[in-house]
PyMOL Python script that loads the backbone (N, CA, C, O; Angstrom):
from pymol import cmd

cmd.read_pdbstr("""\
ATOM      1  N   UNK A   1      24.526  -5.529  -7.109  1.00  0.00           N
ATOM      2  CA  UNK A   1      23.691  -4.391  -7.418  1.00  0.00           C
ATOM      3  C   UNK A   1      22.256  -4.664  -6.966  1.00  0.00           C
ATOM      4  O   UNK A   1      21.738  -5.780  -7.000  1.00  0.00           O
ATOM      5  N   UNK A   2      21.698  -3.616  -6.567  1.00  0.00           N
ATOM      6  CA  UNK A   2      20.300  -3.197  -5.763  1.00  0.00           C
ATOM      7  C   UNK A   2      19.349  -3.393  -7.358  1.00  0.00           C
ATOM      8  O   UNK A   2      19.636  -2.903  -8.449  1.00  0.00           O
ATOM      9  N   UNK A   3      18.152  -4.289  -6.995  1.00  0.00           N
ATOM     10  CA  UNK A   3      17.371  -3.995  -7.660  1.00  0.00           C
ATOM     11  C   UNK A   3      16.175  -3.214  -7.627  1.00  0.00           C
ATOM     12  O   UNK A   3      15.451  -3.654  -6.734  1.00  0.00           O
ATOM     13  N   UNK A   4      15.634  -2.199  -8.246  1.00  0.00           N
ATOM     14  CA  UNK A   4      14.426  -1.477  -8.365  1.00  0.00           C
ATOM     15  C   UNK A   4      13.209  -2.104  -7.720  1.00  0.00           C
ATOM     16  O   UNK A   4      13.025  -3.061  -8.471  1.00  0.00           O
ATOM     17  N   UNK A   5      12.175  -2.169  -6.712  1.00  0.00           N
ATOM     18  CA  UNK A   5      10.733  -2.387  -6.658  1.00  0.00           C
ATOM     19  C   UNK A   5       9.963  -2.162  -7.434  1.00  0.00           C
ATOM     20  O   UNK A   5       9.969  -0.951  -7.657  1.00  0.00           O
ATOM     21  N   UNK A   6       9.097  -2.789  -8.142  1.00  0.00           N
ATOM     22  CA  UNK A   6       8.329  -2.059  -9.370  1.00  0.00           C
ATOM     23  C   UNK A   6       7.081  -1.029  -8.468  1.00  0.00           C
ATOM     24  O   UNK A   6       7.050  -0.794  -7.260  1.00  0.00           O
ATOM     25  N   UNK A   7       6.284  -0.633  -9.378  1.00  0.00           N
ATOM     26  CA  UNK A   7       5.255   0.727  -8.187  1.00  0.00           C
ATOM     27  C   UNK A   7       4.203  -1.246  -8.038  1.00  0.00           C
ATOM     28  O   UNK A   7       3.336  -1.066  -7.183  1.00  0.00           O
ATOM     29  N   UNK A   8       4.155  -2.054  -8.322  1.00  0.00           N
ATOM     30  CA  UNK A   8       2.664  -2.745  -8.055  1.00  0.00           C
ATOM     31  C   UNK A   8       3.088  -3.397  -6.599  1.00  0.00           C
ATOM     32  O   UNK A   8       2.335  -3.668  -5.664  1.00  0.00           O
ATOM     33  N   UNK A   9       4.785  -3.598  -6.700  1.00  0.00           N
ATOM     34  CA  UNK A   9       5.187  -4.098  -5.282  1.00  0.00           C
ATOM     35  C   UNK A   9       5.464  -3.560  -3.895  1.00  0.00           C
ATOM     36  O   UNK A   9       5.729  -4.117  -2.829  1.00  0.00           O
ATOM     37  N   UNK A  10       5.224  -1.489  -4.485  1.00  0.00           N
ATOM     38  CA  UNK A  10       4.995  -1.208  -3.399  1.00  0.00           C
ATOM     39  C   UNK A  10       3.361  -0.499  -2.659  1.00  0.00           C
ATOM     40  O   UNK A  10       2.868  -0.034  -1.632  1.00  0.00           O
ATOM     41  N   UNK A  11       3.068  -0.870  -4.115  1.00  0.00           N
ATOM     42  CA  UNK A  11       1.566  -0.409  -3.633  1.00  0.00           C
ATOM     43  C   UNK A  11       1.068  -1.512  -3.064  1.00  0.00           C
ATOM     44  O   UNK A  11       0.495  -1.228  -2.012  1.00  0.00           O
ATOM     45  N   UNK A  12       1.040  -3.126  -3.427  1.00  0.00           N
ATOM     46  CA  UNK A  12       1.015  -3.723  -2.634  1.00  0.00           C
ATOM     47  C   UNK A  12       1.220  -3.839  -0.613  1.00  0.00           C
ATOM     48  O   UNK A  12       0.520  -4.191   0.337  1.00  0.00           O
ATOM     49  N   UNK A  13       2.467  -3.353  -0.814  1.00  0.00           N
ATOM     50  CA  UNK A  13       2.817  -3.475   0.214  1.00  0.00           C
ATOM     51  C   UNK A  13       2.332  -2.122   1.386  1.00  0.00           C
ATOM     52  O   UNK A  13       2.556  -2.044   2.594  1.00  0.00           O
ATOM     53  N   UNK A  14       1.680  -1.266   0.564  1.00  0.00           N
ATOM     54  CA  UNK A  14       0.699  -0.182   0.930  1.00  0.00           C
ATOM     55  C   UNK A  14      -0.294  -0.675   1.475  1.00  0.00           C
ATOM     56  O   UNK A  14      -0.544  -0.514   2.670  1.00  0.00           O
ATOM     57  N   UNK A  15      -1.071  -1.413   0.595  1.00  0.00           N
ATOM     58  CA  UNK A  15      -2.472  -2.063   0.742  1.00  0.00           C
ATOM     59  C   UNK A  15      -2.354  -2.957   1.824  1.00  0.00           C
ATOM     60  O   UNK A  15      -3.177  -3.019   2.737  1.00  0.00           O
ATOM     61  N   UNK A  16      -0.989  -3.890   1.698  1.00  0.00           N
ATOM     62  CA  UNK A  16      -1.266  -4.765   2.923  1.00  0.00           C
ATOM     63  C   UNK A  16      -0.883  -4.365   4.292  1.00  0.00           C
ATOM     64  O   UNK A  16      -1.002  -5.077   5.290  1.00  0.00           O
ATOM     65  N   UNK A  17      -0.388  -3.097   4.249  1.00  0.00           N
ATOM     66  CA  UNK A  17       0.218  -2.582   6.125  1.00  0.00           C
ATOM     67  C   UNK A  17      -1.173  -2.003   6.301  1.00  0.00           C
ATOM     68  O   UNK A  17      -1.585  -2.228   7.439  1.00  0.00           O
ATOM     69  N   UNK A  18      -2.202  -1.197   5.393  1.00  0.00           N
ATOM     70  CA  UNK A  18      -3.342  -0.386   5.687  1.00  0.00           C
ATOM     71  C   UNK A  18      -4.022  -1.039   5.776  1.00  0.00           C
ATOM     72  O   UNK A  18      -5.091  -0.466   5.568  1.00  0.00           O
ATOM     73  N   UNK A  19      -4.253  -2.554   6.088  1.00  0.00           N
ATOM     74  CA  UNK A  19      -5.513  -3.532   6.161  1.00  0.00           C
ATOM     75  C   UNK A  19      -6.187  -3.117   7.654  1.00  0.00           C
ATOM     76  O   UNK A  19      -7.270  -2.609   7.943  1.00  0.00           O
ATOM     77  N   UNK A  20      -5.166  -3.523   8.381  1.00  0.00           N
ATOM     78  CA  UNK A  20      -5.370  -3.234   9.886  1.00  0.00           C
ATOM     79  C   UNK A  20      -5.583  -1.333  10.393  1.00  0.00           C
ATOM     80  O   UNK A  20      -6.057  -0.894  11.440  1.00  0.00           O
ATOM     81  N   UNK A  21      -5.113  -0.684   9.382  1.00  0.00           N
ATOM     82  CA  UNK A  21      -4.834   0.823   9.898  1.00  0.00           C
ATOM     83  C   UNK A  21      -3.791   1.129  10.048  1.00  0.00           C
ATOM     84  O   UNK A  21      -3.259   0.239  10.712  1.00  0.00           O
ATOM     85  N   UNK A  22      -2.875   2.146   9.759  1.00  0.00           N
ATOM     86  CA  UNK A  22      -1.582   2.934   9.674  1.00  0.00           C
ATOM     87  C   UNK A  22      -1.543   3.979   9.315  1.00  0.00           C
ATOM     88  O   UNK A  22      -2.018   4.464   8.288  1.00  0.00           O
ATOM     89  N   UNK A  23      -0.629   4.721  10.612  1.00  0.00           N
ATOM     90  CA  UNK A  23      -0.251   6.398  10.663  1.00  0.00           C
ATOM     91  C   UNK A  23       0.442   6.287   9.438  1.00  0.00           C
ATOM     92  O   UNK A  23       0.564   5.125   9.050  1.00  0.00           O
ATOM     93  N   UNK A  24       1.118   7.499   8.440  1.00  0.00           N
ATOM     94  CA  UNK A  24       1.630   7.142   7.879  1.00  0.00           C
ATOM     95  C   UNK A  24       3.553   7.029   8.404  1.00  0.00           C
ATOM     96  O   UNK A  24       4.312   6.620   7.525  1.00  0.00           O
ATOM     97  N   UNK A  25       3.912   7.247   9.212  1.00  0.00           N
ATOM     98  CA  UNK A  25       4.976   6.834   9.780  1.00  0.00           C
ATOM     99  C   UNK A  25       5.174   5.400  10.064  1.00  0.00           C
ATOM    100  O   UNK A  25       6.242   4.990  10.517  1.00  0.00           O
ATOM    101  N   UNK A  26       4.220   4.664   9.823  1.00  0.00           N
ATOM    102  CA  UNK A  26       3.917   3.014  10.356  1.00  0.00           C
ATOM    103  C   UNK A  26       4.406   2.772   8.753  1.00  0.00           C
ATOM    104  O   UNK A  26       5.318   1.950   8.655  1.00  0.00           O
ATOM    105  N   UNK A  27       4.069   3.196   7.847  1.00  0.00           N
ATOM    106  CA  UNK A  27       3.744   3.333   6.749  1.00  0.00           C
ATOM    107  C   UNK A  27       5.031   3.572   5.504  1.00  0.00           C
ATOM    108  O   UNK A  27       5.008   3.284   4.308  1.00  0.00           O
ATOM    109  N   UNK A  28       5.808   4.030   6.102  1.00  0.00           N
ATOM    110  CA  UNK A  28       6.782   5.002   5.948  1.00  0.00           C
ATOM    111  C   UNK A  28       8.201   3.704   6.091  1.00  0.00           C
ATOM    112  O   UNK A  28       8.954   3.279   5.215  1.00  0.00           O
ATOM    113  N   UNK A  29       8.122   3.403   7.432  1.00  0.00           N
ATOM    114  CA  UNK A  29       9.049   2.052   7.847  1.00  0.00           C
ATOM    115  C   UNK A  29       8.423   1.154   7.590  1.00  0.00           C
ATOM    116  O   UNK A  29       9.333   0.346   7.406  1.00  0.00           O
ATOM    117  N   UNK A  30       7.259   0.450   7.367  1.00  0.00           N
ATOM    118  CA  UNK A  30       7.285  -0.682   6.619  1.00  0.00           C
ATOM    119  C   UNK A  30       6.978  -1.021   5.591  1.00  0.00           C
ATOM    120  O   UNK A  30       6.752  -2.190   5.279  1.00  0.00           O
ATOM    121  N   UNK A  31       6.898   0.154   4.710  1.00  0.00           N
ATOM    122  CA  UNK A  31       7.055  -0.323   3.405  1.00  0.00           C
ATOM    123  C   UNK A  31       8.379   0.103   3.029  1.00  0.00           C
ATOM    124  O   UNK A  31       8.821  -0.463   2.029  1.00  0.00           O
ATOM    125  N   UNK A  32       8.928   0.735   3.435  1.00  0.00           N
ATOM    126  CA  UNK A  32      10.750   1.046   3.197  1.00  0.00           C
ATOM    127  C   UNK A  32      10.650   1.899   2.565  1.00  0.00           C
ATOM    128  O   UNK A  32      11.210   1.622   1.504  1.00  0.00           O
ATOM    129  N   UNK A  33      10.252   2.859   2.536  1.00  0.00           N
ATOM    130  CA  UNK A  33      10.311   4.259   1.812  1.00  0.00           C
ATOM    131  C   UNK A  33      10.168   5.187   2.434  1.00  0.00           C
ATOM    132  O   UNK A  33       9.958   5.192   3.647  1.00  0.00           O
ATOM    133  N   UNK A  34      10.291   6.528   1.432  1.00  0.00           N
ATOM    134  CA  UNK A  34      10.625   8.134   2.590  1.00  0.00           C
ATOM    135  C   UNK A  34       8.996   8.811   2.469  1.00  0.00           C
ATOM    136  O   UNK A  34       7.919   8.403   2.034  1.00  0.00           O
ATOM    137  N   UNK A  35       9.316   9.617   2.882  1.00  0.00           N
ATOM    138  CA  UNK A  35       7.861  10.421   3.216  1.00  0.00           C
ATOM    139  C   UNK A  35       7.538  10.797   1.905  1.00  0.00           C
ATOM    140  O   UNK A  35       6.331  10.837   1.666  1.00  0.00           O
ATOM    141  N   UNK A  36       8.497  11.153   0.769  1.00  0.00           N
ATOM    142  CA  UNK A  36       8.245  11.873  -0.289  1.00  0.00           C
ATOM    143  C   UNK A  36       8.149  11.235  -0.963  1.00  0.00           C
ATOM    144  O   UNK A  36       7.715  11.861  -1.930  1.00  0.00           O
ATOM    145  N   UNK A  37       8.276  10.065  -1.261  1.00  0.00           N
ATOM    146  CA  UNK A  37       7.895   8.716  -1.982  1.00  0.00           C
ATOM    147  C   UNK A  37       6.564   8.292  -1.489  1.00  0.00           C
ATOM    148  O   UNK A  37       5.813   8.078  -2.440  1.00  0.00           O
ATOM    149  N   UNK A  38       6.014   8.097  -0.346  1.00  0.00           N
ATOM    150  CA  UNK A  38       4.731   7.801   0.137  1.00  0.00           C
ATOM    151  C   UNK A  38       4.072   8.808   0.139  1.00  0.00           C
ATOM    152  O   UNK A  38       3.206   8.566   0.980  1.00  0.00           O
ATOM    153  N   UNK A  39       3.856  10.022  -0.334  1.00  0.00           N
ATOM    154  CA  UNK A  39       3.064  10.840  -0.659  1.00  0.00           C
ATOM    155  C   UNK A  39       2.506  10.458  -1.663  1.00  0.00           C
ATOM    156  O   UNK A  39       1.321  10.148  -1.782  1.00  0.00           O
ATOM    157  N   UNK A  40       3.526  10.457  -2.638  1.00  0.00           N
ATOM    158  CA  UNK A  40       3.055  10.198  -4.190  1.00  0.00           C
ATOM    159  C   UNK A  40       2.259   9.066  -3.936  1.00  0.00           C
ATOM    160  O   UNK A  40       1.231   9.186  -4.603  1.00  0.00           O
ATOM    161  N   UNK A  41       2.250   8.037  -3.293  1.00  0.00           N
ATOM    162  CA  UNK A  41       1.521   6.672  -3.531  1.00  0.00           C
ATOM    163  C   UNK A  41       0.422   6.623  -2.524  1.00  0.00           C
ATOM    164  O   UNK A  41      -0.366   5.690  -2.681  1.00  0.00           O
ATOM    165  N   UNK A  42       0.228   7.326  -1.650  1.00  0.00           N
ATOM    166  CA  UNK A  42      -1.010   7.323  -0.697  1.00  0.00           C
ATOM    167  C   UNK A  42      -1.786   8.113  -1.440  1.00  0.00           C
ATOM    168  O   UNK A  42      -2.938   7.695  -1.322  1.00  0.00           O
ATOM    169  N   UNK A  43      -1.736   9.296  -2.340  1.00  0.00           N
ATOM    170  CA  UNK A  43      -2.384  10.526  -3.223  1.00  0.00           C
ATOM    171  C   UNK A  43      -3.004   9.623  -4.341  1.00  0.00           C
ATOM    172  O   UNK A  43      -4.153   9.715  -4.771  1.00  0.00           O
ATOM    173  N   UNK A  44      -1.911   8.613  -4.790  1.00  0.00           N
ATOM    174  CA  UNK A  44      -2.862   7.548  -5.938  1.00  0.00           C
ATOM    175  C   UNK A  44      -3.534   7.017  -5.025  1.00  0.00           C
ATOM    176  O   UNK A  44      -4.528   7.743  -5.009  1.00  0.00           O
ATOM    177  N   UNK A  45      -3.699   6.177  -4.174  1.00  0.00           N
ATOM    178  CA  UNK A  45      -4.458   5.377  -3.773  1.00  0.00           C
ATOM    179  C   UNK A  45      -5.636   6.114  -3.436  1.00  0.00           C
ATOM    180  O   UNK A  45      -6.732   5.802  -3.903  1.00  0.00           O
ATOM    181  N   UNK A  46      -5.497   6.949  -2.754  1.00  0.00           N
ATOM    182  CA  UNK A  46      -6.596   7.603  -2.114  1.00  0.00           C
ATOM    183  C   UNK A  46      -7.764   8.047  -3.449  1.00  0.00           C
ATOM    184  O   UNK A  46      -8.958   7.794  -3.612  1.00  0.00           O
ATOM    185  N   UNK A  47      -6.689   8.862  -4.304  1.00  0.00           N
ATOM    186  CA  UNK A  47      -7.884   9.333  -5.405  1.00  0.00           C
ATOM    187  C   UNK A  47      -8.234   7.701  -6.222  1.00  0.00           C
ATOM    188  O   UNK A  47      -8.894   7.835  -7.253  1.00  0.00           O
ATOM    189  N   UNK A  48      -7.985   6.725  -5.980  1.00  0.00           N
ATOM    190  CA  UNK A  48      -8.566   5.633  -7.224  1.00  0.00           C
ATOM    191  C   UNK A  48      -9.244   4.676  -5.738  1.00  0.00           C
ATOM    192  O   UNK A  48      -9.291   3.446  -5.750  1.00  0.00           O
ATOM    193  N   UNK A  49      -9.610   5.328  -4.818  1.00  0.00           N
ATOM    194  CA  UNK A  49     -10.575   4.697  -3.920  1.00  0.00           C
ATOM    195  C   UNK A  49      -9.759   3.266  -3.424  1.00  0.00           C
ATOM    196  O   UNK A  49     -10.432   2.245  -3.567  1.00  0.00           O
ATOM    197  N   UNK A  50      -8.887   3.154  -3.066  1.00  0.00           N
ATOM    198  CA  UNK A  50      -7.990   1.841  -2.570  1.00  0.00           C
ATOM    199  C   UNK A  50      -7.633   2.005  -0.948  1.00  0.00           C
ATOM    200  O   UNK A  50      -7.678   1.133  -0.081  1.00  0.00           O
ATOM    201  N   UNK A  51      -7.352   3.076  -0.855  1.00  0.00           N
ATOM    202  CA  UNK A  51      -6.832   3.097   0.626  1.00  0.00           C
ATOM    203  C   UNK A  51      -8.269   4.602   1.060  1.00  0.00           C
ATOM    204  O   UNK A  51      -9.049   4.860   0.144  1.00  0.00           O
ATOM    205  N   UNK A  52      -8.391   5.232   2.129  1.00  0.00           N
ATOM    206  CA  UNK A  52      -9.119   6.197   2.782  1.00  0.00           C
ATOM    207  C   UNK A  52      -8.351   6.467   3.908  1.00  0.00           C
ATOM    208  O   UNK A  52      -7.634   5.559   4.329  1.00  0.00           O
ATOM    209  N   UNK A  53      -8.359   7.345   4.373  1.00  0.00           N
ATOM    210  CA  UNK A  53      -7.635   8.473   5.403  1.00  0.00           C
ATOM    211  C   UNK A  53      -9.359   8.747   6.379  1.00  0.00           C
ATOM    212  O   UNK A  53     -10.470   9.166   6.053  1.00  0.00           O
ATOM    213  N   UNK A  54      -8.742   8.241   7.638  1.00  0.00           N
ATOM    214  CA  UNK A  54      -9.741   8.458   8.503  1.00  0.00           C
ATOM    215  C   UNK A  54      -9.340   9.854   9.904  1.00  0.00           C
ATOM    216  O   UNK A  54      -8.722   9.705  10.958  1.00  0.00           O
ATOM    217  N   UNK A  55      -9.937  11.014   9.372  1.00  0.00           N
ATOM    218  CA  UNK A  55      -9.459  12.409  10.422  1.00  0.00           C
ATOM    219  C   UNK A  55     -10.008  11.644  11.862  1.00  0.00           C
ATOM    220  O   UNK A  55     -10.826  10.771  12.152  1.00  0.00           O
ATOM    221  N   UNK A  56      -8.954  12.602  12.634  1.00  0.00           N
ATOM    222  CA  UNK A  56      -8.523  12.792  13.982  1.00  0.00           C
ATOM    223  C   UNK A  56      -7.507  13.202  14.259  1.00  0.00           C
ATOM    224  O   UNK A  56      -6.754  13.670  13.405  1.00  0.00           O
ATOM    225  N   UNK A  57      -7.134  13.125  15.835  1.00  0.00           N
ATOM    226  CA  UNK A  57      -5.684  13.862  15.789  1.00  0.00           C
ATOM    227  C   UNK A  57      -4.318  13.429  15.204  1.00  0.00           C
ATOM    228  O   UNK A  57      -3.249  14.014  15.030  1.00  0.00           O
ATOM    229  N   UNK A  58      -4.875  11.883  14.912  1.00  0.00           N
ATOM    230  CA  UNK A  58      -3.968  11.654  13.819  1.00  0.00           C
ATOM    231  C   UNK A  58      -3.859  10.456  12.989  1.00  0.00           C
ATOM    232  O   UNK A  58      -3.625   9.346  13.469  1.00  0.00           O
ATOM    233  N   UNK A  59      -4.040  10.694  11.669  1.00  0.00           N
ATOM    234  CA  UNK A  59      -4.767  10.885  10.500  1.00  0.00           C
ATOM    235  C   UNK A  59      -3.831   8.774  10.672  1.00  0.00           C
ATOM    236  O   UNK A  59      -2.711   8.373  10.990  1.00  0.00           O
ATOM    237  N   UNK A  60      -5.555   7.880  10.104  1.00  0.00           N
ATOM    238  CA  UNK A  60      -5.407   6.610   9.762  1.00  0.00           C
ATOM    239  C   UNK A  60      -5.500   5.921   8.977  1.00  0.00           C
ATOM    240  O   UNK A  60      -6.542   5.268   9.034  1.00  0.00           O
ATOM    241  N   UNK A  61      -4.460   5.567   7.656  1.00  0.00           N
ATOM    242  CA  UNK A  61      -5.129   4.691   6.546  1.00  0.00           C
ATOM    243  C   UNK A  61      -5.732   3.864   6.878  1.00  0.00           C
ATOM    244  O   UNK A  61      -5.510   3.562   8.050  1.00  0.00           O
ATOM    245  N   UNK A  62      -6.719   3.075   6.211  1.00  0.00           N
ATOM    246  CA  UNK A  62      -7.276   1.995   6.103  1.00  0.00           C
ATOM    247  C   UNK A  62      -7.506   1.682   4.449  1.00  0.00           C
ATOM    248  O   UNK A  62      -7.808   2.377   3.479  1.00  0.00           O
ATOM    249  N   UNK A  63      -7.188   0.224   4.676  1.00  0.00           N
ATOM    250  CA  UNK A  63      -7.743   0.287   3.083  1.00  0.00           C
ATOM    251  C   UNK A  63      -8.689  -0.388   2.682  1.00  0.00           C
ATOM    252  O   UNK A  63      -8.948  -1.417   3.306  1.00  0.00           O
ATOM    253  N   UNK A  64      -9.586   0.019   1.393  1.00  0.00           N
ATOM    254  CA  UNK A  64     -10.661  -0.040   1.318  1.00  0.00           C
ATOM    255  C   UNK A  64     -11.433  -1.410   0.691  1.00  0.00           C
ATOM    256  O   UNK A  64     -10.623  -2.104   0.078  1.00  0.00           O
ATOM    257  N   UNK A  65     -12.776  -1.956   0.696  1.00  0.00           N
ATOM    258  CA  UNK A  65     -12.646  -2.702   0.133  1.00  0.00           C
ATOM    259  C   UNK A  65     -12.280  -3.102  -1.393  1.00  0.00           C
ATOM    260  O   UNK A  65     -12.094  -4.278  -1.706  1.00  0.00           O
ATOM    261  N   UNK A  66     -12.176  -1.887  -2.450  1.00  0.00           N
ATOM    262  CA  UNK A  66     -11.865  -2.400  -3.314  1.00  0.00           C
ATOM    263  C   UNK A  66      -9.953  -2.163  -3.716  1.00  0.00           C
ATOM    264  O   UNK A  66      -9.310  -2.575  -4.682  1.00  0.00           O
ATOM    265  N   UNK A  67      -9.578  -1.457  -2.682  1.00  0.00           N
ATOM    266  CA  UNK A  67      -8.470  -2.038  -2.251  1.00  0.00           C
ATOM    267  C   UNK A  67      -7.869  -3.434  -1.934  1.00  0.00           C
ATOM    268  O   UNK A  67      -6.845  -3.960  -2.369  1.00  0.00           O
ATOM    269  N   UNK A  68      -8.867  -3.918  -0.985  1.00  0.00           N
ATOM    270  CA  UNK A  68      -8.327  -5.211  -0.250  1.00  0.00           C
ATOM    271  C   UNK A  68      -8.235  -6.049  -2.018  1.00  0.00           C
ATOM    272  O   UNK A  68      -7.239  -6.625  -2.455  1.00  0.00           O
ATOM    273  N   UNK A  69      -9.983  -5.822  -2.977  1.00  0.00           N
ATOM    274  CA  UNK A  69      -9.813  -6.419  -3.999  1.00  0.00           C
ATOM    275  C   UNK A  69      -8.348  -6.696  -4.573  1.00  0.00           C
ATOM    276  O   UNK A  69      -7.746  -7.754  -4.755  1.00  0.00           O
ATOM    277  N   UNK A  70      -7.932  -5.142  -4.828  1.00  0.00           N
ATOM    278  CA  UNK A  70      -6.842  -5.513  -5.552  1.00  0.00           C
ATOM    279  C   UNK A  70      -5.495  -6.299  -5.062  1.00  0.00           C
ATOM    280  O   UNK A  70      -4.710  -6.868  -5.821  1.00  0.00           O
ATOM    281  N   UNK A  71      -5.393  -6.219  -3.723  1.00  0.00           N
ATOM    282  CA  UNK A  71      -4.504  -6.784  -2.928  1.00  0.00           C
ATOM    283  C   UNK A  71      -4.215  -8.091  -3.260  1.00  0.00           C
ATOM    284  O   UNK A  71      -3.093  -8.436  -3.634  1.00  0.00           O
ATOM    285  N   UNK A  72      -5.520  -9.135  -3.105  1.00  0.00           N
ATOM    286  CA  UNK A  72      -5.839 -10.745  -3.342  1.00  0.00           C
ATOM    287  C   UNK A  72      -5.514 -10.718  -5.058  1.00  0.00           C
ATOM    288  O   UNK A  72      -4.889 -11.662  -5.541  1.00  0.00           O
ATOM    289  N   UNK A  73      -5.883  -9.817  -5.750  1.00  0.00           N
ATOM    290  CA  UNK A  73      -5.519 -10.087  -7.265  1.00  0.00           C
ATOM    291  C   UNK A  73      -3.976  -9.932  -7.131  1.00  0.00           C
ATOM    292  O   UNK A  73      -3.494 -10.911  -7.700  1.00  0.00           O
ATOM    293  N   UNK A  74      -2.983  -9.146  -6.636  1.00  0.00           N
ATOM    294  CA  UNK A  74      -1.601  -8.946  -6.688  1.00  0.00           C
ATOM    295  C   UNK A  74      -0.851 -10.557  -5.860  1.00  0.00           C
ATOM    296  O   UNK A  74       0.074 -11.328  -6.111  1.00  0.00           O
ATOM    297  N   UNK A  75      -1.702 -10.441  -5.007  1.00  0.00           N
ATOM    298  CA  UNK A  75      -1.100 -12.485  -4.088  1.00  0.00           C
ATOM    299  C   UNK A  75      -1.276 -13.498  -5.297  1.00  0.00           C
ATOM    300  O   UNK A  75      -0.378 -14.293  -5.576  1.00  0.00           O
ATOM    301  N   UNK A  76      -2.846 -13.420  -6.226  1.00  0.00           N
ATOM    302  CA  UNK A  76      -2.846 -14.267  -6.799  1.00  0.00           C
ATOM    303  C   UNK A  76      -1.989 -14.421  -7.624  1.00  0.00           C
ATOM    304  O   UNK A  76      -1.392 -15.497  -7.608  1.00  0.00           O
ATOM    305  N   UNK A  77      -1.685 -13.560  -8.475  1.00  0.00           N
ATOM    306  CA  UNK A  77      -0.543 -13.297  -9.261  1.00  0.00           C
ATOM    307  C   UNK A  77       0.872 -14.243  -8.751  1.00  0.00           C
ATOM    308  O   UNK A  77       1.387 -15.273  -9.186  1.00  0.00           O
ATOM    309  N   UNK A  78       1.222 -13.205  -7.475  1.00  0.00           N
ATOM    310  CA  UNK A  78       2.779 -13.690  -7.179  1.00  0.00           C
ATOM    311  C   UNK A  78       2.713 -14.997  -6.737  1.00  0.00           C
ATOM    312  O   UNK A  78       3.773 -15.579  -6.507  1.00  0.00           O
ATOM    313  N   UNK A  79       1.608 -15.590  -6.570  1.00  0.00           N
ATOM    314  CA  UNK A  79       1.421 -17.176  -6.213  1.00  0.00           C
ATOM    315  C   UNK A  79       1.565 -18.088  -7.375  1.00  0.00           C
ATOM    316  O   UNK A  79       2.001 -19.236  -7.294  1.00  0.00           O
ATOM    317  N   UNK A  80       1.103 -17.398  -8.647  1.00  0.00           N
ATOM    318  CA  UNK A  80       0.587 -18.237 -10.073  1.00  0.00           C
ATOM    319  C   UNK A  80       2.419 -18.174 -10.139  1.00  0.00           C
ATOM    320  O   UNK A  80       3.007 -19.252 -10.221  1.00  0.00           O
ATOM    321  N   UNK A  81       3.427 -16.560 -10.088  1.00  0.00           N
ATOM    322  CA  UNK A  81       4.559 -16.724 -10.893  1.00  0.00           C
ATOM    323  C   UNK A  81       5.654 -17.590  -9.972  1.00  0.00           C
ATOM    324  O   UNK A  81       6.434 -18.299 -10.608  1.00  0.00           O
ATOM    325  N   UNK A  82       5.759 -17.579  -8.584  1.00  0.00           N
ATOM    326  CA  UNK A  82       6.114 -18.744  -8.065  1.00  0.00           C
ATOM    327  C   UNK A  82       6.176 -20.067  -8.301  1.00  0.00           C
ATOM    328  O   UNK A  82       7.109 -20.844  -8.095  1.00  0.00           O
ATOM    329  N   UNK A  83       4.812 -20.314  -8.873  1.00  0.00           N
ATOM    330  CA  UNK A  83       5.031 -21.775  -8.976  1.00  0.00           C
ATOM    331  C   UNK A  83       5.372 -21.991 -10.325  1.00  0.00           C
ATOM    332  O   UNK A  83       4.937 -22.966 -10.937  1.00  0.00           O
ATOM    333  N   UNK A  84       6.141 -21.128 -10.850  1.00  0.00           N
ATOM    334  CA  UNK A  84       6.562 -21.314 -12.131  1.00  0.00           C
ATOM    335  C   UNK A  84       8.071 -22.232 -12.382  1.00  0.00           C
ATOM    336  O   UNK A  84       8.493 -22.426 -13.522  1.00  0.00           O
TER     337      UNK A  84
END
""", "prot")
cmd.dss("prot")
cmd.show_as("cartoon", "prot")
cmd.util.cbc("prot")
cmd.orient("prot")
């Protein structure tokens, strides 16, 4: 049996494809989810200032610095429960 992602492991994994910039189709395949699932989680990010949407003809996350913050707090974490 398939286990669940919790939302911090895929917002994580939000934060870390948008470091560099991502369409959200980049976005879409590498965090393993559908468009209608990454709505919901680009709409949080965006309104709690983590990721930003940069216009043009076509539209670029980046994420922000207090994004990146939370990113290094989520590594530190999975680093502390590893070495458990």
């Amino acid at each position: 049996m398939r286990m669940k992602r919790s939302r911090y492991s895929i917002i994580s994994s939000i934060l870390d494809i948008c470091q560099s910039g991502a369409n959200k189709t980049k976005i879409v395949y590498q965090a393993n989810l559908n468009f209608k699932s990454v709505e919901f989680y680009m709409d949080l990010l965006i309104k709690n200032g983590m990721i930003r949407a940069n216009p043009g003809k076509n539209i670029i996350y980046e994420t922000t610095k207090r994004g990146c913050d939370l990113l290094n707090h989520f590594k530190n974490i999975e680093k502390q429960i590893s070495e458990l």
